[in-house]
Structures are given as structure tokens and as C-alpha cells.
C-alpha positions as CSV (number, residue, x, y, z in Angstrom):
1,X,-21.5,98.9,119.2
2,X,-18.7,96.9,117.8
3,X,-18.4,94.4,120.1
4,X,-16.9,91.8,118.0
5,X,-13.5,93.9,117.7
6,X,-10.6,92.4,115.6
7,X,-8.9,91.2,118.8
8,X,-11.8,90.4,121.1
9,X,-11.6,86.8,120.3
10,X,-8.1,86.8,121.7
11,X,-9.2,87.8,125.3
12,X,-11.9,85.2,125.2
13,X,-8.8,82.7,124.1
14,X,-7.1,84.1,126.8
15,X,-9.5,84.1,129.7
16,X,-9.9,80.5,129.1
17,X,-6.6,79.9,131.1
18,X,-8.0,81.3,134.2
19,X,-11.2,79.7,133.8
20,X,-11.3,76.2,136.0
21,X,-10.7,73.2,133.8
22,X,-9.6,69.5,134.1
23,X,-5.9,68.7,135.5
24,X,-3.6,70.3,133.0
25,X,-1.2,67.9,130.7
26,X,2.7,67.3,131.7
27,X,3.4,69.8,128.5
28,X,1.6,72.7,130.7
29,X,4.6,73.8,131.8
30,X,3.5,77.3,133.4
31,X,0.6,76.2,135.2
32,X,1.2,72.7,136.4
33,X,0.6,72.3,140.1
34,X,3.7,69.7,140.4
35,X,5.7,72.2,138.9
36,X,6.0,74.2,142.5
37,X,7.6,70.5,144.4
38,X,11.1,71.2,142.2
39,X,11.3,75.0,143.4
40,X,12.5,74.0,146.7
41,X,15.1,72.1,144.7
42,X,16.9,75.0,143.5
43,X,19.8,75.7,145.8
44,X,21.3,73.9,149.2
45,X,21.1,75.1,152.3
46,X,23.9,74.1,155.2
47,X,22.4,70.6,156.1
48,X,22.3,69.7,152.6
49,X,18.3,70.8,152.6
50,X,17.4,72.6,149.1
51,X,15.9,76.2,149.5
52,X,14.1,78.8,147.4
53,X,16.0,82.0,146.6
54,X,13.7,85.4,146.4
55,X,14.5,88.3,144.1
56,X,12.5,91.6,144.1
57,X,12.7,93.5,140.7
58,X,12.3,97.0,142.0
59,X,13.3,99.2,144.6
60,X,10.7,101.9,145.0
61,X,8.3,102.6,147.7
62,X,6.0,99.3,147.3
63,X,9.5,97.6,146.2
64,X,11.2,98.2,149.3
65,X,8.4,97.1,151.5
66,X,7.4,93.8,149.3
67,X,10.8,93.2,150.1
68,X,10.5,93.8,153.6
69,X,7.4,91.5,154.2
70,X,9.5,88.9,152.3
71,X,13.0,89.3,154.1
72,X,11.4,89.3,157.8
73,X,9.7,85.6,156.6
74,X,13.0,84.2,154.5
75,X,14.4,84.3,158.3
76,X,11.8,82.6,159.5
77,X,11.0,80.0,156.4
78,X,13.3,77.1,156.8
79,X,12.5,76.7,153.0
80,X,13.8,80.1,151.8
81,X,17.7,80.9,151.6
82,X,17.7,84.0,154.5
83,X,19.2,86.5,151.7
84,X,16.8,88.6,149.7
85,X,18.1,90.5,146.6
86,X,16.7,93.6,145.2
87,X,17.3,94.5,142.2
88,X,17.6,98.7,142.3
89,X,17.9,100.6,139.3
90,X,21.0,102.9,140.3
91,X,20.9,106.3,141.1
92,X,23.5,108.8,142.4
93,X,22.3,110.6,145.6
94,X,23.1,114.6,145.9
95,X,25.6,113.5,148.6
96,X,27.4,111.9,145.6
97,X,27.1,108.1,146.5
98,X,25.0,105.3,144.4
99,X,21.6,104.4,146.1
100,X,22.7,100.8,146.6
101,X,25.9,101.2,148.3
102,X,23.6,103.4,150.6
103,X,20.7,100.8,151.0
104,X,23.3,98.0,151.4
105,X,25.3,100.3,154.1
106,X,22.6,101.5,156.3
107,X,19.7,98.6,155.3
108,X,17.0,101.4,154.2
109,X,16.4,103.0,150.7
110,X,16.6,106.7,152.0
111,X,15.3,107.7,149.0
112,X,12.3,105.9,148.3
113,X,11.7,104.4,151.4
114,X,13.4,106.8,154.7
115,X,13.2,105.7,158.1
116,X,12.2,102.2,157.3
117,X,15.0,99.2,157.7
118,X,14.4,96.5,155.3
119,X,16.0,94.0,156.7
120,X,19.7,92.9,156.9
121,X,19.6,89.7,154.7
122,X,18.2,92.5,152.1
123,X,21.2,92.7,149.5
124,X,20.9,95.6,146.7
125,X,22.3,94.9,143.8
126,X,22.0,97.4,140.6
127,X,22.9,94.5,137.9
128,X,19.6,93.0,136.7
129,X,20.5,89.9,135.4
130,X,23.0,89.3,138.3
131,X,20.3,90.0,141.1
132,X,17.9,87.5,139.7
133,X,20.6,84.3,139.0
134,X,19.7,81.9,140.9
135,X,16.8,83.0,142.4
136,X,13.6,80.8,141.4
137,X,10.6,83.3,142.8
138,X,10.8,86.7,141.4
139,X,8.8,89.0,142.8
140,X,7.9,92.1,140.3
141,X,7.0,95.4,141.6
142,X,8.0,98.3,139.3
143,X,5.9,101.2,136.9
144,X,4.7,99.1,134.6
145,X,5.8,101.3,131.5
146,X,9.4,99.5,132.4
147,X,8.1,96.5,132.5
148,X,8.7,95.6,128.4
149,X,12.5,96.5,129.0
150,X,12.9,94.4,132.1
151,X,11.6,91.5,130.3
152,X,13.7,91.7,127.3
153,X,17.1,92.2,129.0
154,X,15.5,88.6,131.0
155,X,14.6,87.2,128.3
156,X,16.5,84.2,128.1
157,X,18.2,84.2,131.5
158,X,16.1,82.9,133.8
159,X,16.3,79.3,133.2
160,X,15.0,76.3,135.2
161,X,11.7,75.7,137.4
162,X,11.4,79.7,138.2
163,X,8.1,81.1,139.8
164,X,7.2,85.0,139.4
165,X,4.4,87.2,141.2
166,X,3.3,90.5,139.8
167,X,2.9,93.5,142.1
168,X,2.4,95.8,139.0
169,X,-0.2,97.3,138.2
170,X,-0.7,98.4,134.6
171,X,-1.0,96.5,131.2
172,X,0.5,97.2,128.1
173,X,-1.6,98.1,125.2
174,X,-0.8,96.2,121.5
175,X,-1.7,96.3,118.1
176,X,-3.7,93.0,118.6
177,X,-5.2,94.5,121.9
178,X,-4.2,94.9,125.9
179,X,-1.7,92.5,127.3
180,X,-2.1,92.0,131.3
181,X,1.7,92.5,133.0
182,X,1.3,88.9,134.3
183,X,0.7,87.8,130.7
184,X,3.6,89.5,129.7
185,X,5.9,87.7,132.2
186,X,4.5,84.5,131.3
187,X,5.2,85.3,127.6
188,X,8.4,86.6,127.5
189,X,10.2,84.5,130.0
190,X,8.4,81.5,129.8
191,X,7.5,81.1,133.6
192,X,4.0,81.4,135.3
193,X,3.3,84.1,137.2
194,X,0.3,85.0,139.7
195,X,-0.2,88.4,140.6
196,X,-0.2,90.5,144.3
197,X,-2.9,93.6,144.3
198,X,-4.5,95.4,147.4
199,X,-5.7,98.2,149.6
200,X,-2.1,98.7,150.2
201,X,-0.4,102.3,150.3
202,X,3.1,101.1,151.0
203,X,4.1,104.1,153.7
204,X,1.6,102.6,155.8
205,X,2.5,99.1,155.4
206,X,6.1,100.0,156.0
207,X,5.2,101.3,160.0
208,X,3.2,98.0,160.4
209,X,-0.1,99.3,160.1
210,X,-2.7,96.8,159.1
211,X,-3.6,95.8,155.9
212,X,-4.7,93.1,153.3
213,X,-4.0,92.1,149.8
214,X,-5.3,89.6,147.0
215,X,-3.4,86.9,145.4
216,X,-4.8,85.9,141.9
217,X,-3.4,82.3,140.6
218,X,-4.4,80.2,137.7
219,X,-4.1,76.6,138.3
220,X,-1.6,76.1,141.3
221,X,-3.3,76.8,144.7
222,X,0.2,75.5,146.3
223,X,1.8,77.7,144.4
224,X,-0.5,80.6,145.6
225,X,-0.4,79.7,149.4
226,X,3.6,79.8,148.9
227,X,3.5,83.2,148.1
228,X,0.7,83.7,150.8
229,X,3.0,82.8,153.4
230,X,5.8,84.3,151.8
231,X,4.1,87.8,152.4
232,X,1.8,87.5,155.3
233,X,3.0,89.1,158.6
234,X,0.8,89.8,161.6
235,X,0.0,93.6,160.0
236,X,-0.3,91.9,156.5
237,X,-3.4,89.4,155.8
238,X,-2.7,87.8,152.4
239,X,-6.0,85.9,150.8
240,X,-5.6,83.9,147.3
241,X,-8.2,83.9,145.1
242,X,-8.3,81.8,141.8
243,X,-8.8,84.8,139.3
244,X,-5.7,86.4,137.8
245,X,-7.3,88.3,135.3
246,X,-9.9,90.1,137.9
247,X,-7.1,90.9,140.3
248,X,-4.8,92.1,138.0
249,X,-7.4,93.9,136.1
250,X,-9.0,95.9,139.6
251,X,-5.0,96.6,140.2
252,X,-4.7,98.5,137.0
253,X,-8.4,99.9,136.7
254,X,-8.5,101.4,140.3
255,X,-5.7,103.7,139.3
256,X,-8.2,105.6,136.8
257,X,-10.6,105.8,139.3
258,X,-7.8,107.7,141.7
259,X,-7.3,109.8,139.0
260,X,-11.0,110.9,138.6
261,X,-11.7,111.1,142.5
262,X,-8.6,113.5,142.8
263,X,-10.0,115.6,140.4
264,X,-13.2,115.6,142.4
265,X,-10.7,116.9,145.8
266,X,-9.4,119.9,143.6
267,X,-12.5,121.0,142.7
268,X,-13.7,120.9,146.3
269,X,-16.8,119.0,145.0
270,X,-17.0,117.1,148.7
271,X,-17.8,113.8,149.7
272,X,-21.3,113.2,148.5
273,X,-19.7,113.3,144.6
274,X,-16.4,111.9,145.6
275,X,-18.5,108.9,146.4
276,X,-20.7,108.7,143.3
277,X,-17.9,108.8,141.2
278,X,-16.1,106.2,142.9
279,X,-19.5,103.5,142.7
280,X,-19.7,104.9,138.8
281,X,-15.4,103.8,138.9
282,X,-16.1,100.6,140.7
283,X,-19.1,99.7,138.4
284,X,-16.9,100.7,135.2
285,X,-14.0,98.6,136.3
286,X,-16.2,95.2,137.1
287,X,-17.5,96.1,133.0
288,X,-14.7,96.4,131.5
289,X,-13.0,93.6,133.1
290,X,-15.7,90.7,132.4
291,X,-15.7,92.3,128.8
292,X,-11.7,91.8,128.3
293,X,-11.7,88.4,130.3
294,X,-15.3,86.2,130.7
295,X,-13.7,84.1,133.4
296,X,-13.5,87.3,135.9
297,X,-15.1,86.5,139.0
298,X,-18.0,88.9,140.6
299,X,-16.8,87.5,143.9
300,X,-13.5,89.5,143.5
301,X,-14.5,93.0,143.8
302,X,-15.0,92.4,147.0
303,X,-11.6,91.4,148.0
304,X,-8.9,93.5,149.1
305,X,-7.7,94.2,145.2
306,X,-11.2,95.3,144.5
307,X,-13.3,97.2,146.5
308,X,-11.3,98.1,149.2
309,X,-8.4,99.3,146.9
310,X,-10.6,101.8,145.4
311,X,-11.6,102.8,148.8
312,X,-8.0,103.2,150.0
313,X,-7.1,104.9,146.7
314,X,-9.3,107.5,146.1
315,X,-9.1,108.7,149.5
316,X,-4.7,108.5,150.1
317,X,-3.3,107.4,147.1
318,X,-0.7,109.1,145.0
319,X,-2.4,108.9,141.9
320,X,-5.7,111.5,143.8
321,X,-3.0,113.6,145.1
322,X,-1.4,114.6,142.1
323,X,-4.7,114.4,139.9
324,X,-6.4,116.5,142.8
325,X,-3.1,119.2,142.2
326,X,-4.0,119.0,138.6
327,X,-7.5,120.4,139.1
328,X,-6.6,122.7,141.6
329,X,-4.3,124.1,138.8
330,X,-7.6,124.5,136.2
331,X,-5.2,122.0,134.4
332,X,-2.9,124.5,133.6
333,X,0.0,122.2,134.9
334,X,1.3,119.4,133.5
335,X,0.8,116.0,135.3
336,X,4.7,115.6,134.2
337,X,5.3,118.8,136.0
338,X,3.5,118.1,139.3
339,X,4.9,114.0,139.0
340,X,8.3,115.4,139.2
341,X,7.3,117.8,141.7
342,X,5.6,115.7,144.5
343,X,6.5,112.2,143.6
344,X,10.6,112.7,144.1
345,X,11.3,110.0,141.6
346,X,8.1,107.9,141.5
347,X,5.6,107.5,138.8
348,X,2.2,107.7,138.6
349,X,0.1,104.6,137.0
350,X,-3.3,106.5,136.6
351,X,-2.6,109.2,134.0
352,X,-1.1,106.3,131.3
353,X,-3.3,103.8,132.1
354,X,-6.2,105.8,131.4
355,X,-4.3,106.2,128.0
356,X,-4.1,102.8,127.4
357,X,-7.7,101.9,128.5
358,X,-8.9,104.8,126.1
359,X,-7.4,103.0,123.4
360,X,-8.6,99.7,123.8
361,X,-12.3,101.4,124.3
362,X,-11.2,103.7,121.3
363,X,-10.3,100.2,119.1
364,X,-13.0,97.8,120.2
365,X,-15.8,100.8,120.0
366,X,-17.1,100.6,123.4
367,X,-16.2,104.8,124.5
368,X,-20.2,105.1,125.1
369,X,-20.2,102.5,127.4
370,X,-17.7,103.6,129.7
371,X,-18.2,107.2,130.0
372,X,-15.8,108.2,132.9
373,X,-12.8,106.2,132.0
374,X,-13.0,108.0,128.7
375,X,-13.5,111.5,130.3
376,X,-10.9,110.9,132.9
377,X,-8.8,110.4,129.4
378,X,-10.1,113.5,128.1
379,X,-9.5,115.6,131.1
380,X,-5.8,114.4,131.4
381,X,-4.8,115.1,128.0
382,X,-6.8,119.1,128.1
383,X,-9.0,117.8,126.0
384,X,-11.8,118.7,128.5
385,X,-11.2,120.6,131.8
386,X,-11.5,119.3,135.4
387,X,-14.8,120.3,136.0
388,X,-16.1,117.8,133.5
389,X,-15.9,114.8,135.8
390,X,-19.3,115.3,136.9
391,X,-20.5,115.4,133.5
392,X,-19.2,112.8,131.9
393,X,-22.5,111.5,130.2
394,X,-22.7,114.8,128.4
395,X,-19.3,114.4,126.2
396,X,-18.8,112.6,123.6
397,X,-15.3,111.2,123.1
């Protein structure tokens, strides 16, 4: 097997950011932990005091609550301004008015989010660039096949000592191989960013129901327990662990496994198979993420982002609903057809992830040793039909 791809020597250059190393140099501008004492220095509070500014880049269902956890501890924070923006990509209701006058109006995204305030020091705004000026911690949480656009119309505007946190949960696949969404941040705006992934289906966070999540960081463990406290309510235990890649990487993998358990649902297969094929997921995802990125810790598949997302997933998740409707079709509908059907405006992560995992398994010549992520693939492109999920050894891609 073609281990040795063309570009597997840039994910070992990679992972060595992640891995624990001396103190970095002053010219390690992302990852210095002395970087996080100016971010308090960004804008004055009443008694002369400097204070950190949040903005969320999103506005969906995890958006809204993200920035929901954050604006119930900005009021409490005497470091954080009490104002939250979110930036919402605007919409124009059937009742003829734009999404953010609404949110801004009645304090809850009725279409994303109904029934849930935000918070009234969250401000909307639909202008990108104008929601995140002056903010220095960005919080992302959108589909992360928007994520290249958001980046570029940034690109250049965020200026100064700036923090950012990836919610997102997807990667974006190149000609010189897969680039995590927290890489891509880093890259194209020139800040650090650590990265938020759970066992968190945001309608149930959003009614206070308890729940945990993983922070991954790099270098900065301040810099991580900032954003622990930023998000952790009573209902919302936040842990930091020092392992970007392997949080980031069991955020975006988990989605495939949703996918393939779904499928498992609409084929009324029951629970004994449901839970093979989410061990065979689980054990798939740890693989492929210590191939891409050495550094990834064993240790944290058993955190929140690992573990107990693919638990939470596979059984509730939107990504097993909508695969599970697939099945129940024979495949005969499109996962575009039933994603505009049941989602009302959201997107699915599995269905182009598995995509992009296929090609980077497709590239580096390792499809034999990850059998269900490429029939997952397979399945979701009619290449195979449903019922070969419990037979993925038997095909080859």
C-alpha cells in the first residue's frame, strides 16, 4: 500500500506543531502563550479596564447556541465586553422581513433556533467584516464547505492580537492533501485557532440539558482555559485537551460514521449491527487520524469529541436521520432532496465529508484499509445500495 503518498510528508510536517516541544521563539506568533496577556488589551471598558470582544461567525442551530453559552458568561466575565455579535448570513423570512432584524427584535433566531432566547447583549449583524471589527476571539461555527469563502472575504481584516476557536467540523480536501478547518484559519488569517468538538446536539443544549465538549489547543493552555470558561455553564462541562488535530479530526470523522449507522436505522438492521458498525467507525476514525497526524493522542477518543460524540451521533444526530431516510428510500432519493426536505435550511456534514475522506484514501492508496468509510462513499454516491453497509469487506472500491 502506498503509504508514502506525495503529500504524506506534509501531515507529518504538520502534526509536528501539535506535538509538545520546547517554549516556542518570540517569532511564533500563532502559538505563543504570551500572546493571550494583550487580548484583554483590545478595547476599554467604563473604568478604563480593557476587555475582550466575542464574535460568532454563524447563525445556525449550533451557532445560535455557541452564542448563547458565550453571551450568558460575557455578562458575567468582567473581562469580556457584555455585547456578543453574530454574524448571520441574511435571509428573508416568508413573513417578508430579514432574519436579523427578527433575531435582533425578539432575541431568538426563529428560524434556526425557535423558542430559544439568545441573550439580549446578542447583536445580529448580516455584514461579515463589520460583525467581526473589533472583536479579538472569533468563535467559528458554520458548514464547513463555506468555510474557504469566509476566510477570503477576512483575509486581511482582522488585524491585531486576534484569537479564533473552530466549532466546525469538516476539512477541506487539496491538491497537496486534507487541510484541517483550524489549519485553514490559521493559514489564511494569520491567527491561531484551537478547536470546540463534542457529544453536543445543539436542540438539547439550547433547553439546558447536560452535556460536555472537548477543547483541542496547541501550545497555549491559557489560551484554552479562556475559551473553557468562556463556554462552560452549569449544563455545559468544557475539558481542554492538548491535541488539535485528534479533536478536530473525531469532529469531522464521526459525521461518516452517522451517516453509516443511519443507514443501518433504515434498513431496520437493529441494535446488535448498529453497534458493530459504530466500534468498526470508531476504530476507522482513531486509524485514519494517527495516519494523517502522528501526534494524535489515544487518550482523546475517549473524551467528549471522541467516543461519546459517536455515541450521541449515531443514535440523534442529523446526519443518521437523513442517511437513515436515504435507506428507507432504497436510495432512490437524493440526499439533496431529503437535506432540503428535513433540514429547513441546514446542511449535512456526513455525505461530503465522506467525499473528501474517499479522496484522500483514494490519493494516498489506503481504500483497503478503511473499508466502511469508503463504502459509506460508495453507498452515498449509488455506487452501491444501502444494504451494503454490512458488507463492506466484500467491495472493492
Amino acid at each position: 500500500m502506498r503509504i508514502r503518498s506525495s503529500f504524506f510528508s506534509i501531515f507529518l510536517l504538520s502534526s509536528s506543531s501539535s506535538s509538545p516541544s520546547p517554549s516556542p521563539s518570540p517569532s511564533s506568533s500563532f502559538f505563543s502563550s504570551s500572546r493571550f496577556s494583550s487580548l484583554s488589551a483590545m478595547s476599554p471598558g467604563a473604568n478604563g479596564d480593557f476587555k475582550s470582544r466575542v464574535t460568532v461567525v454563524g447563525s445556525g442551530n449550533w451557532g445560535s447556541v455557541a452564542a448563547k453559552l458565550i453571551a450568558s458568561n460575557a455578562l458575567k466575565l468582567p473581562s469580556f465586553h457584555d455585547e456578543v455579535r453574530m454574524w448571520v448570513f441574511e435571509e428573508v423570512l416568508p413573513n417578508g422581513e430579514k432574519l436579523t432584524d427578527v433575531i435582533n427584535k425578539t432575541n431568538e433566531n426563529v428560524k434556526y433556533l425557535p423558542g430559544i432566547k439568545l441573550g439580549r447583549n446578542v447583536v445580529a449583524d448580516p455584514d461579515l467584516e463589520n460583525a467581526v471589527k473589533e472583536a479579538n476571539m472569533l468563535v467559528f461555527v458554520t458548514p464547513h464547505q463555506f468555510m474557504g469563502g469566509i476566510c477570503k472575504k477576512l483575509k486581511g481584516k482582522v488585524t491585531g492580537e486576534v484569537e479564533a476557536i473552530s466549532l466546525v467540523k469538516g476539512m477541506e480536501v487539496k491538491k497537496e492533501g486534507p487541510c484541517m478547518i483550524s489549519s485553514l484559519i490559521s493559514k489564511e488569517l494569520g491567527i491561531n485557532s484551537c478547536v470546540l468538538m463534542g457529544a453536543n446536539i445543539a436542540n438539547e443544549i439550547a433547553v439546558e440539558k447536560f452535556s460536555e465538549a472537548t477543547v483541542g489547543y496547541r501550545e497555549s493552555r491559557e489560551i484554552a482555559d479562556t475559551w473553557v470558561q468562556l463556554f462552560s455553564t452549569p449544563y455545559f462541562m468544557v475539558t481542554p485537551v492538548h491535541d488539535v488535530e485528534g479533536v478536530e479530526l473525531c469532529g469531522t470523522l464521526k459525521n461518516v460514521v452517522a451517516i453509516a449507522a443511519g443507514f443501518v436505522d433504515g434498513l431496520e438492521m437493529g441494535n446488535n449491527t448498529k453497534a458493530a458498525i459504530m466500534r468498526i467507525g470508531l476504530r476507522e476514525m482513531r486509524a485514519l487520524s494517527k495516519l494523517l497526524f502522528p501526534s494524535v493522542k489515544d487518550s482523546t477518543f475517549f473524551e467528549s469529541c471522541g467516543v461519546a460524540d459517536v455515541i450521541t451521533t449515531c443514535l440523534g444526530g442529523r446526519n443518521r436521520r437523513v442517511a437513515e431516510a436515504f435507506a428507507q428510500s432504497g436510495g432512490k432519493r437524493s440526499f439533496d432532496e431529503l437535506e432540503a426536505e428535513m433540514l429547513q435550511g441546514q446542511k449535512l456534514q456526513g455525505v461530503s465529508t465522506a467525499r473528501e475522506v474517499y479522496e484522500v484514501l483514494n490519493h494516498c492508496g489506503w481504500l483497503e484499509m478503511f473499508p466502511l468509510f469508503s463504502t459509506v462513499h460508495q453507498i452515498c454516491t449509488g455506487r452501491l445500495k444501502p444494504e451494503a453497509i454490512v458488507h463492506y469487506r466484500d467491495h472493492k472500491a
